[in-house]
N, C-alpha and C positions, 0 to 999 in steps of 0.2 A: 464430365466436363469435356466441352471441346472449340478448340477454335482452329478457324481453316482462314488461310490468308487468302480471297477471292479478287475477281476481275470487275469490274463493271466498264462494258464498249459506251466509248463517249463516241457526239458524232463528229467530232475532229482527227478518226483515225485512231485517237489514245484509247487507254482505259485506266480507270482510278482503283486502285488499291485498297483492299476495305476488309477488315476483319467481321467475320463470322463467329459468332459467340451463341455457346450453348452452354449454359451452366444456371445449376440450381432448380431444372424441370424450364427454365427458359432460354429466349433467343432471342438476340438484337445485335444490330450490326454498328459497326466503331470504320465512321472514313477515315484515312489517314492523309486524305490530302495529298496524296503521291500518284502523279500520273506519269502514264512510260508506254511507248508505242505498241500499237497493237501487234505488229509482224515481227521482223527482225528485231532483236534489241540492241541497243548501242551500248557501249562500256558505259555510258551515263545511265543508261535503263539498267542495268545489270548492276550496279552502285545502287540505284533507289530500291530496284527491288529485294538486296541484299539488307539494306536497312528496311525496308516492311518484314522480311522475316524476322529481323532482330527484335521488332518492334512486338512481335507477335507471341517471342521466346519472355520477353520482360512481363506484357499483358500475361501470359501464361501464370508466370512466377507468383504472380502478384495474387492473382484468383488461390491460388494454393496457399500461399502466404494469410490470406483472408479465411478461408474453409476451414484450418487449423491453428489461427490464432497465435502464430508466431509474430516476432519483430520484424517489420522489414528491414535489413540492415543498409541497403540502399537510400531509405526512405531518413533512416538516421541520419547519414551523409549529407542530405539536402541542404541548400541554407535556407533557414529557417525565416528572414528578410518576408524572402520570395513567397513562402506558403505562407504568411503571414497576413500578404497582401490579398490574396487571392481567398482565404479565410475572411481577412473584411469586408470582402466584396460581398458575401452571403449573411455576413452579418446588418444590422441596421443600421440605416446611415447616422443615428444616432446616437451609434455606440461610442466609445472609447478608441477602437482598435485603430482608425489611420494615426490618431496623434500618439501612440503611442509607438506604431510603427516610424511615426516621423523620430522622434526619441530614440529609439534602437539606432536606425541608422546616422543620425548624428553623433550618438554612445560609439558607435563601430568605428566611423570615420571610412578611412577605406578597404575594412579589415570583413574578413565574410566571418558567418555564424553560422555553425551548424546544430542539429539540434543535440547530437550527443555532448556539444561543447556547451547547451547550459545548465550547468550545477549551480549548486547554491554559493559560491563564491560568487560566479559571475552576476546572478540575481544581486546577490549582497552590493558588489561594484557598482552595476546599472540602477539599484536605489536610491547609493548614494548621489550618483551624475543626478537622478530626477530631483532628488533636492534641493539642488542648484539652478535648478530650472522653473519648479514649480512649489506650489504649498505641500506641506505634508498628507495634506487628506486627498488632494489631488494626485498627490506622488502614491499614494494608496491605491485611489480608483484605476491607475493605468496597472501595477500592480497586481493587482486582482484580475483584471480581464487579461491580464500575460498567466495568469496562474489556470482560468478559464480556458484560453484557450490551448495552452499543452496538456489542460485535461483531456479534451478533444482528441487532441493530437495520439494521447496514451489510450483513447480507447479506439483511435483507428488501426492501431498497432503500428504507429510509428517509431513509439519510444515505449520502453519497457515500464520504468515507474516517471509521473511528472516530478520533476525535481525538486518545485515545491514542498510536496510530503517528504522529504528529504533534508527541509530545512528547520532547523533549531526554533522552537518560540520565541525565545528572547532577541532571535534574528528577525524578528518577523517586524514590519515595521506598522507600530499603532496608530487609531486615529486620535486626534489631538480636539482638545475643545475651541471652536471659535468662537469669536465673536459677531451674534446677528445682530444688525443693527434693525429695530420696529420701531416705527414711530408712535408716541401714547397720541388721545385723541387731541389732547392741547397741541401738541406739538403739527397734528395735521391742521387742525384752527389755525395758529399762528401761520403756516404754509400756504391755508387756501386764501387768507386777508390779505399776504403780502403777493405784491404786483411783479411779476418778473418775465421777463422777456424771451419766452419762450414759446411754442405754438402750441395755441389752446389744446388741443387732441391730446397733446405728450400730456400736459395735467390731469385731460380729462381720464384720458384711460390708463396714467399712475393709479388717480385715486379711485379709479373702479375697482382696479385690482386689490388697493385697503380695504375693502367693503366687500371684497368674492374672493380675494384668496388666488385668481388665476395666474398662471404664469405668462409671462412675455409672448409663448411660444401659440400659445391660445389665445391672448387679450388681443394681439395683433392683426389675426385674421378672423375674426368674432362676426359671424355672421349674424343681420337681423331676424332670417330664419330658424336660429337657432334659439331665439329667444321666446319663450308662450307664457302667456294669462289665463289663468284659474282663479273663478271664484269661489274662494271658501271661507266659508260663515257670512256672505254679505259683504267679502273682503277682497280686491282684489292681489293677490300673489304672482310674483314672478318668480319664472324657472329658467334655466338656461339648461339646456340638453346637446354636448359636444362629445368627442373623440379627443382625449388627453393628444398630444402632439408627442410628449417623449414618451410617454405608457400605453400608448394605444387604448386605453382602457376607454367603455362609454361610460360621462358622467351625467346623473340628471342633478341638478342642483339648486334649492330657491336662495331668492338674490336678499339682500337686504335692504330696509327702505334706504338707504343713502344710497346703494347701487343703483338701484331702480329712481333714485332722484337723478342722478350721473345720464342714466340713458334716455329719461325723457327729457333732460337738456340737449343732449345728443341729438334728439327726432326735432327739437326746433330748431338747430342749428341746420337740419340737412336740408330744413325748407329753401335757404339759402343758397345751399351748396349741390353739386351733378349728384341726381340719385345712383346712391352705391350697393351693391350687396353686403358693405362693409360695416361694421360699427364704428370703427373710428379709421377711415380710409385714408387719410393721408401718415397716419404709420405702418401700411398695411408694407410688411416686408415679404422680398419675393421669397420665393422658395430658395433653398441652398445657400443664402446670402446674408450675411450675418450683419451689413454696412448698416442698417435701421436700427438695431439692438446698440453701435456702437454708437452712434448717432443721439440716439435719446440718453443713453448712459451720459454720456457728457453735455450735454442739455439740462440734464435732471439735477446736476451739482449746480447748477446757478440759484436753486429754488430753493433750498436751504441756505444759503449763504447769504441769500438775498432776507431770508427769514432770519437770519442772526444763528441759525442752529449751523453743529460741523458737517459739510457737506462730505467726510472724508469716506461715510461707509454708504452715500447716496447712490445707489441703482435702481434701475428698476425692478429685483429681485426683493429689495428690500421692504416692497408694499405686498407680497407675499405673509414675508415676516410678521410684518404689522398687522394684517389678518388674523393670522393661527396665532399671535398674543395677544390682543386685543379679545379676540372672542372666549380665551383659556380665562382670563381675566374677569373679564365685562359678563360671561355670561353664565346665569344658575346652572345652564344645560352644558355647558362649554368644557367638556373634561376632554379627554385623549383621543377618547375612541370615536368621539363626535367629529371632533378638530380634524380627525386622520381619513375619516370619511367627506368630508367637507374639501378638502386639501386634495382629496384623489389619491392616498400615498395606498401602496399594497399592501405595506407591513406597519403598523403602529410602531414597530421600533424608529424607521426614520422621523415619525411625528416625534418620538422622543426629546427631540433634541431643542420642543419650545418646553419639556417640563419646568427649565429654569425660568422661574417667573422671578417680577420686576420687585422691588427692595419694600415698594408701597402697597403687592401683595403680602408679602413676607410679617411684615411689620403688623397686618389687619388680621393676622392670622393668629399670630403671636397675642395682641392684645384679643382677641377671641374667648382664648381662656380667662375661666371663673377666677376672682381673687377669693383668696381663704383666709379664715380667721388664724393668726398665728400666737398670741394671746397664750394660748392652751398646752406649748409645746415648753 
Protein backbone atom coordinates (compact mmCIF):
# COMPACT_ATOMS: atom_id res chain seq x y z
CA UNK A 1 0.00 0.00 0.00
CA UNK A 2 0.96 3.43 -0.63
CA UNK A 3 -0.21 6.86 -0.95
CA UNK A 4 1.92 10.03 -1.78
CA UNK A 5 0.34 13.47 -1.28
CA UNK A 6 1.13 15.06 -4.94
CA UNK A 7 1.10 18.45 -6.80
CA UNK A 8 -1.01 19.13 -9.87
CA UNK A 9 0.36 23.05 -11.73
CA UNK A 10 -2.79 24.90 -12.30
CA UNK A 11 -2.61 27.79 -14.97
CA UNK A 12 -3.21 30.41 -12.36
CA UNK A 13 0.32 29.98 -10.84
CA UNK A 14 -1.35 27.43 -7.95
CA UNK A 15 -1.34 23.74 -7.82
CA UNK A 16 -4.18 21.39 -6.22
CA UNK A 17 -3.37 18.89 -3.86
CA UNK A 18 -4.25 15.32 -4.73
CA UNK A 19 -3.51 12.00 -3.12
CA UNK A 20 -1.94 9.25 -4.93
CA UNK A 21 -3.29 5.92 -4.11
CA UNK A 22 -1.90 2.46 -4.51
CA UNK A 23 -3.42 -0.25 -2.91
CA UNK A 24 -4.72 -3.73 -3.45
CA UNK A 25 -2.45 -4.22 -7.00
CA UNK A 26 -4.40 -0.71 -7.95
CA UNK A 27 -4.16 3.11 -8.32
CA UNK A 28 -6.39 6.19 -8.40
CA UNK A 29 -6.20 9.40 -7.34
CA UNK A 30 -8.44 11.30 -4.37
CA UNK A 31 -8.43 15.55 -5.24
CA UNK A 32 -8.73 17.16 -2.09
CA UNK A 33 -9.76 20.49 -3.29
CA UNK A 34 -6.71 22.37 -1.71
CA UNK A 35 -4.95 24.74 -3.69
CA UNK A 36 -1.59 26.68 -2.53
CA UNK A 37 0.85 28.62 -4.46
CA UNK A 38 3.28 27.27 -6.71
CA UNK A 39 6.58 29.21 -5.36
CA UNK A 40 6.91 30.62 -2.14
CA UNK A 41 4.36 29.48 0.48
CA UNK A 42 2.36 31.71 2.77
CA UNK A 43 1.52 30.74 6.42
CA UNK A 44 -1.88 30.08 4.64
CA UNK A 45 -0.27 27.67 2.04
CA UNK A 46 1.80 26.03 4.84
CA UNK A 47 -1.83 25.63 7.11
CA UNK A 48 -3.42 23.87 3.84
CA UNK A 49 -0.73 21.87 3.22
CA UNK A 50 -0.40 20.73 6.67
CA UNK A 51 -3.96 19.61 6.62
CA UNK A 52 -3.45 17.56 3.08
CA UNK A 53 -0.80 15.71 4.89
CA UNK A 54 -3.19 15.04 7.94
CA UNK A 55 -5.64 14.18 5.48
CA UNK A 56 -3.37 11.63 3.83
CA UNK A 57 -2.23 10.13 7.64
CA UNK A 58 -6.38 9.47 8.35
CA UNK A 59 -7.02 8.06 4.27
CA UNK A 60 -3.88 5.97 5.31
CA UNK A 61 -5.58 4.63 8.71
CA UNK A 62 -8.44 3.92 7.08
CA UNK A 63 -7.10 1.58 4.10
CA UNK A 64 -5.48 -0.40 7.07
CA UNK A 65 -8.34 -0.36 9.17
CA UNK A 66 -10.28 -1.90 6.07
CA UNK A 67 -7.37 -4.75 4.91
CA UNK A 68 -7.66 -6.12 8.55
CA UNK A 69 -11.05 -5.77 9.46
CA UNK A 70 -10.82 -3.79 12.57
CA UNK A 71 -13.47 -1.08 14.11
CA UNK A 72 -12.90 2.12 13.11
CA UNK A 73 -13.05 3.89 16.37
CA UNK A 74 -13.19 7.28 14.74
CA UNK A 75 -15.88 6.23 12.45
CA UNK A 76 -17.85 5.03 15.90
CA UNK A 77 -17.63 8.70 17.00
CA UNK A 78 -19.49 10.12 13.88
CA UNK A 79 -22.99 11.29 14.23
CA UNK A 80 -24.72 8.86 12.87
CA UNK A 81 -27.87 11.89 11.50
CA UNK A 82 -25.11 12.88 9.04
CA UNK A 83 -24.10 9.27 7.54
CA UNK A 84 -27.59 8.43 7.55
CA UNK A 85 -28.29 11.12 5.03
CA UNK A 86 -25.73 10.61 2.87
CA UNK A 87 -26.60 6.46 3.22
CA UNK A 88 -30.15 7.59 1.68
CA UNK A 89 -28.81 9.43 -0.87
CA UNK A 90 -27.58 5.72 -2.41
CA UNK A 91 -30.39 4.23 -1.45
CA UNK A 92 -33.94 4.52 -3.53
CA UNK A 93 -35.74 7.28 -3.57
CA UNK A 94 -38.32 5.03 -2.58
CA UNK A 95 -37.15 3.75 0.33
CA UNK A 96 -38.09 4.51 4.03
CA UNK A 97 -34.72 6.19 4.99
CA UNK A 98 -35.40 10.30 4.65
CA UNK A 99 -38.70 9.91 6.71
CA UNK A 100 -37.07 8.12 9.05
CA UNK A 101 -34.14 10.34 9.12
CA UNK A 102 -36.75 13.27 9.45
CA UNK A 103 -37.93 11.08 12.82
CA UNK A 104 -34.46 10.62 14.32
CA UNK A 105 -33.76 14.18 14.11
CA UNK A 106 -37.09 15.48 15.56
CA UNK A 107 -36.45 12.32 18.37
CA UNK A 108 -32.87 14.21 18.92
CA UNK A 109 -34.26 17.64 18.94
CA UNK A 110 -30.87 19.54 19.34
CA UNK A 111 -28.92 16.72 20.85
CA UNK A 112 -26.14 14.77 18.32
CA UNK A 113 -25.99 10.82 17.99
CA UNK A 114 -23.45 8.87 17.61
CA UNK A 115 -23.19 5.55 16.49
CA UNK A 116 -21.56 3.93 19.66
CA UNK A 117 -24.60 5.87 21.49
CA UNK A 118 -27.35 3.50 19.81
CA UNK A 119 -28.03 0.48 21.94
CA UNK A 120 -31.08 -1.09 22.48
CA UNK A 121 -32.56 1.26 25.06
CA UNK A 122 -32.11 4.08 22.88
CA UNK A 123 -33.90 1.97 19.86
CA UNK A 124 -36.58 0.92 22.66
CA UNK A 125 -36.94 5.08 23.33
CA UNK A 126 -36.98 6.13 19.49
CA UNK A 127 -39.92 3.20 19.03
CA UNK A 128 -41.85 4.44 21.41
CA UNK A 129 -41.49 8.46 20.05
CA UNK A 130 -42.49 6.56 16.42
CA UNK A 131 -45.61 5.54 18.03
CA UNK A 132 -46.66 8.78 18.68
CA UNK A 133 -46.14 9.80 15.46
CA UNK A 134 -47.17 7.06 13.29
CA UNK A 135 -49.17 3.40 13.03
CA UNK A 136 -47.67 0.51 14.46
CA UNK A 137 -46.77 -1.32 11.16
CA UNK A 138 -45.47 1.84 9.92
CA UNK A 139 -43.53 2.53 13.12
CA UNK A 140 -42.19 -1.11 12.10
CA UNK A 141 -41.14 -0.48 8.50
CA UNK A 142 -38.94 2.69 9.52
CA UNK A 143 -37.60 0.29 12.23
CA UNK A 144 -36.41 -2.26 10.05
CA UNK A 145 -34.74 -0.15 7.51
CA UNK A 146 -32.77 1.71 10.91
CA UNK A 147 -31.90 -2.13 11.64
CA UNK A 148 -30.79 -2.41 7.74
CA UNK A 149 -29.11 0.05 7.60
CA UNK A 150 -26.54 -0.35 10.92
CA UNK A 151 -26.27 -3.76 9.35
CA UNK A 152 -24.54 -1.94 6.59
CA UNK A 153 -22.84 0.10 8.74
CA UNK A 154 -21.46 -3.23 10.98
CA UNK A 155 -20.29 -4.71 7.87
CA UNK A 156 -18.31 -1.56 6.77
CA UNK A 157 -16.55 -1.83 10.00
CA UNK A 158 -17.92 1.03 11.61
CA UNK A 159 -19.61 -0.57 14.56
CA UNK A 160 -18.64 -3.87 15.94
CA UNK A 161 -21.91 -5.74 16.52
CA UNK A 162 -25.54 -3.73 15.14
CA UNK A 163 -27.37 -3.15 18.20
CA UNK A 164 -30.29 -4.73 17.06
CA UNK A 165 -28.96 -8.36 17.39
CA UNK A 166 -28.43 -7.03 20.82
CA UNK A 167 -32.10 -6.55 21.59
CA UNK A 168 -34.50 -8.85 23.48
CA UNK A 169 -37.53 -10.42 21.29
CA UNK A 170 -40.17 -9.36 23.37
CA UNK A 171 -38.53 -5.84 22.80
CA UNK A 172 -38.88 -6.09 19.43
CA UNK A 173 -41.91 -4.42 18.24
CA UNK A 174 -44.58 -6.66 16.10
CA UNK A 175 -46.72 -6.26 13.25
CA UNK A 176 -50.25 -5.77 14.14
CA UNK A 177 -53.33 -6.77 12.07
CA UNK A 178 -55.21 -4.04 10.01
CA UNK A 179 -57.91 -3.32 8.67
CA UNK A 180 -58.32 -3.34 4.53
CA UNK A 181 -61.04 -2.02 3.44
CA UNK A 182 -62.23 -4.08 -0.55
CA UNK A 183 -65.11 -3.13 -2.01
CA UNK A 184 -67.55 -6.47 -2.81
CA UNK A 185 -68.87 -6.23 -6.36
CA UNK A 186 -72.46 -4.71 -5.22
CA UNK A 187 -70.86 -2.42 -3.33
CA UNK A 188 -68.79 -1.16 -6.69
CA UNK A 189 -72.49 -1.38 -8.62
CA UNK A 190 -74.00 0.80 -6.06
CA UNK A 191 -70.67 3.36 -6.68
CA UNK A 192 -70.62 3.28 -10.43
CA UNK A 193 -74.88 4.18 -10.39
CA UNK A 194 -74.53 6.98 -7.98
CA UNK A 195 -73.73 10.41 -9.49
CA UNK A 196 -71.01 12.31 -7.74
CA UNK A 197 -68.98 15.23 -8.39
CA UNK A 198 -65.94 14.26 -9.15
CA UNK A 199 -63.65 14.25 -12.41
CA UNK A 200 -64.43 11.43 -14.56
CA UNK A 201 -60.68 10.06 -14.78
CA UNK A 202 -60.28 9.83 -10.90
CA UNK A 203 -63.45 7.04 -11.20
CA UNK A 204 -62.34 6.05 -14.35
CA UNK A 205 -58.88 4.92 -13.23
CA UNK A 206 -60.15 3.93 -9.40
CA UNK A 207 -62.01 1.42 -10.95
CA UNK A 208 -59.46 0.13 -13.39
CA UNK A 209 -57.38 -0.55 -10.70
CA UNK A 210 -60.62 -2.92 -9.00
CA UNK A 211 -60.41 -4.83 -12.14
CA UNK A 212 -55.95 -4.94 -12.40
CA UNK A 213 -54.97 -4.77 -9.10
CA UNK A 214 -52.36 -1.67 -10.11
CA UNK A 215 -51.23 0.71 -7.87
CA UNK A 216 -51.61 4.55 -7.77
CA UNK A 217 -47.87 4.57 -8.49
CA UNK A 218 -48.44 2.81 -12.06
CA UNK A 219 -52.39 3.53 -12.88
CA UNK A 220 -51.27 7.13 -12.93
CA UNK A 221 -48.74 7.27 -15.50
CA UNK A 222 -50.14 4.25 -17.57
CA UNK A 223 -49.11 4.48 -20.75
CA UNK A 224 -51.23 3.52 -24.11
CA UNK A 225 -48.06 1.91 -25.32
CA UNK A 226 -48.00 -0.17 -22.63
CA UNK A 227 -51.05 -1.71 -23.37
CA UNK A 228 -51.14 -4.83 -26.49
CA UNK A 229 -53.98 -7.25 -28.09
CA UNK A 230 -53.56 -10.82 -28.66
CA UNK A 231 -55.63 -13.10 -30.37
CA UNK A 232 -56.26 -16.30 -28.62
CA UNK A 233 -58.82 -18.78 -29.57
CA UNK A 234 -60.78 -16.29 -31.96
CA UNK A 235 -60.70 -14.08 -28.68
CA UNK A 236 -59.44 -10.94 -28.40
CA UNK A 237 -57.07 -10.46 -24.92
CA UNK A 238 -55.58 -7.69 -23.32
CA UNK A 239 -52.19 -7.36 -21.70
CA UNK A 240 -50.51 -4.60 -20.08
CA UNK A 241 -46.50 -4.93 -19.86
CA UNK A 242 -44.90 -2.14 -17.27
CA UNK A 243 -42.04 -1.65 -14.67
CA UNK A 244 -43.57 -1.83 -11.13
CA UNK A 245 -42.75 1.92 -9.85
CA UNK A 246 -41.81 0.82 -6.01
CA UNK A 247 -40.40 -2.92 -7.19
CA UNK A 248 -38.71 -2.21 -10.25
CA UNK A 249 -39.77 -5.46 -11.10
CA UNK A 250 -41.17 -5.98 -15.19
CA UNK A 251 -44.72 -7.15 -15.09
CA UNK A 252 -46.65 -8.67 -18.21
CA UNK A 253 -50.28 -9.03 -17.15
CA UNK A 254 -53.78 -9.81 -18.83
CA UNK A 255 -56.46 -7.31 -18.09
CA UNK A 256 -59.91 -8.38 -17.26
CA UNK A 257 -63.03 -7.64 -19.36
CA UNK A 258 -64.30 -4.77 -17.15
CA UNK A 259 -60.54 -3.37 -17.35
CA UNK A 260 -60.52 -3.62 -20.77
CA UNK A 261 -64.27 -2.20 -20.84
CA UNK A 262 -62.75 0.91 -18.45
CA UNK A 263 -60.08 1.55 -21.33
CA UNK A 264 -61.99 1.31 -24.36
CA UNK A 265 -64.28 3.99 -22.74
CA UNK A 266 -61.04 5.78 -22.24
CA UNK A 267 -60.01 5.62 -26.19
CA UNK A 268 -63.62 7.35 -26.72
CA UNK A 269 -63.34 9.81 -24.42
CA UNK A 270 -59.69 10.93 -25.89
CA UNK A 271 -61.36 11.42 -29.23
CA UNK A 272 -62.60 14.49 -27.48
CA UNK A 273 -59.77 15.22 -25.56
CA UNK A 274 -55.48 16.73 -26.72
CA UNK A 275 -53.93 13.25 -27.72
CA UNK A 276 -51.85 12.10 -24.77
CA UNK A 277 -49.33 9.29 -24.30
CA UNK A 278 -51.25 8.91 -21.13
CA UNK A 279 -54.06 6.69 -20.11
CA UNK A 280 -55.88 8.70 -17.86
CA UNK A 281 -53.81 12.08 -18.34
CA UNK A 282 -55.40 14.48 -16.30
CA UNK A 283 -54.10 12.44 -13.09
CA UNK A 284 -50.98 11.92 -14.44
CA UNK A 285 -48.70 13.14 -11.41
CA UNK A 286 -45.35 14.58 -11.74
CA UNK A 287 -42.58 12.84 -10.63
CA UNK A 288 -41.39 13.51 -7.00
CA UNK A 289 -44.74 15.13 -6.06
CA UNK A 290 -47.19 13.40 -4.15
CA UNK A 291 -50.03 16.69 -4.51
CA UNK A 292 -52.18 14.29 -7.16
CA UNK A 293 -52.29 11.15 -4.82
CA UNK A 294 -53.44 13.64 -2.14
CA UNK A 295 -55.72 15.21 -4.38
CA UNK A 296 -57.82 12.18 -5.64
CA UNK A 297 -57.57 10.61 -1.95
CA UNK A 298 -59.84 13.25 -0.85
CA UNK A 299 -61.91 13.41 -4.06
CA UNK A 300 -62.49 9.62 -3.77
CA UNK A 301 -64.42 10.16 -0.09
CA UNK A 302 -67.18 11.93 -1.70
CA UNK A 303 -68.10 8.72 -3.86
CA UNK A 304 -68.92 6.62 -1.12
CA UNK A 305 -70.75 8.91 0.73
CA UNK A 306 -72.51 10.11 -1.98
CA UNK A 307 -73.37 6.00 -2.38
CA UNK A 308 -74.50 5.77 1.18
CA UNK A 309 -71.45 3.33 2.00
CA UNK A 310 -68.62 4.76 4.98
CA UNK A 311 -66.16 6.79 3.11
CA UNK A 312 -63.90 6.43 6.27
CA UNK A 313 -61.32 3.65 4.91
CA UNK A 314 -61.95 5.30 1.04
CA UNK A 315 -58.46 5.59 -1.01
CA UNK A 316 -57.17 4.89 -3.72
CA UNK A 317 -55.19 2.04 -2.36
CA UNK A 318 -58.11 0.58 -1.48
CA UNK A 319 -59.17 -0.70 -5.21
CA UNK A 320 -56.04 -2.50 -4.98
CA UNK A 321 -57.70 -4.32 -2.11
CA UNK A 322 -60.81 -4.98 -3.76
CA UNK A 323 -58.88 -6.73 -6.64
CA UNK A 324 -56.68 -9.37 -4.72
CA UNK A 325 -60.32 -10.16 -2.63
CA UNK A 326 -62.54 -10.04 -5.21
CA UNK A 327 -60.38 -12.41 -7.50
CA UNK A 328 -59.37 -14.80 -3.91
CA UNK A 329 -63.14 -14.96 -3.81
CA UNK A 330 -64.85 -14.87 -7.26
CA UNK A 331 -62.37 -16.96 -8.75
CA UNK A 332 -61.95 -21.13 -9.32
CA UNK A 333 -58.18 -20.26 -10.19
CA UNK A 334 -57.96 -17.28 -7.56
CA UNK A 335 -55.82 -18.97 -4.67
CA UNK A 336 -52.45 -17.06 -3.26
CA UNK A 337 -49.88 -17.83 -5.57
CA UNK A 338 -51.97 -16.61 -8.57
CA UNK A 339 -53.23 -13.32 -6.59
CA UNK A 340 -49.25 -12.70 -5.61
CA UNK A 341 -48.28 -13.01 -9.19
CA UNK A 342 -51.09 -10.89 -10.38
CA UNK A 343 -50.48 -8.15 -7.70
CA UNK A 344 -46.47 -8.00 -8.56
CA UNK A 345 -45.56 -8.88 -4.80
CA UNK A 346 -41.91 -10.82 -4.60
CA UNK A 347 -42.87 -12.88 -1.61
CA UNK A 348 -46.43 -14.59 -1.17
CA UNK A 349 -46.12 -13.81 2.33
CA UNK A 350 -47.04 -10.18 1.80
CA UNK A 351 -50.02 -11.58 -0.48
CA UNK A 352 -50.88 -13.17 2.86
CA UNK A 353 -52.37 -10.73 4.28
CA UNK A 354 -55.82 -11.02 1.77
CA UNK A 355 -55.94 -14.80 3.14
CA UNK A 356 -58.68 -13.44 5.62
CA UNK A 357 -61.66 -13.72 3.40
CA UNK A 358 -65.08 -12.18 3.76
CA UNK A 359 -67.95 -13.73 6.55
CA UNK A 360 -70.12 -14.93 2.97
CA UNK A 361 -66.99 -16.96 1.99
CA UNK A 362 -66.56 -18.46 5.37
CA UNK A 363 -70.13 -19.24 5.77
CA UNK A 364 -70.23 -21.12 1.88
CA UNK A 365 -67.47 -23.01 3.08
CA UNK A 366 -68.80 -24.21 6.26
CA UNK A 367 -72.20 -25.08 4.65
CA UNK A 368 -69.98 -27.13 2.05
CA UNK A 369 -69.64 -29.91 4.16
CA UNK A 370 -71.81 -33.19 3.82
CA UNK A 371 -74.69 -33.56 6.56
CA UNK A 372 -74.48 -37.10 8.37
CA UNK A 373 -76.95 -39.42 9.39
CA UNK A 374 -76.83 -39.18 13.39
CA UNK A 375 -79.70 -41.64 14.04
CA UNK A 376 -76.95 -44.40 14.50
CA UNK A 377 -74.87 -42.77 17.43
Amino acid sequence: MGIHLREKKLGNGQVSLYLDIYHNKKRWYEFLDIHINSGRLSTEDKEKKQLAQQIKVKRENELIVEDNGLINRQGQKADFPRWLEKYATEKSPKSHYPLVLRYIREYLGHRSLTFQAIGPEWIMGFTKFLLTKVSNNTARDYIKAMRTALGDAERAGIIRKNPFSLMERKDMLRPQDTFRKAYTFEELGRLIQTPCNIPQQMKQAYLFSCFCGLRWSDTNCLRWEQISVKQIANEENYFIHFQQEKTDAIEYQPLSAQAVEILKQRKRDRIEEPLSVYVFPKIKEPKNNRSMNRMINNCLKKWPEAAGLNPKHMHFHTARHTFATNVLEHSADGDLWTVSKLLGHKSILTTMIYAKVRDKRKSAAVKSLPKLELQAI
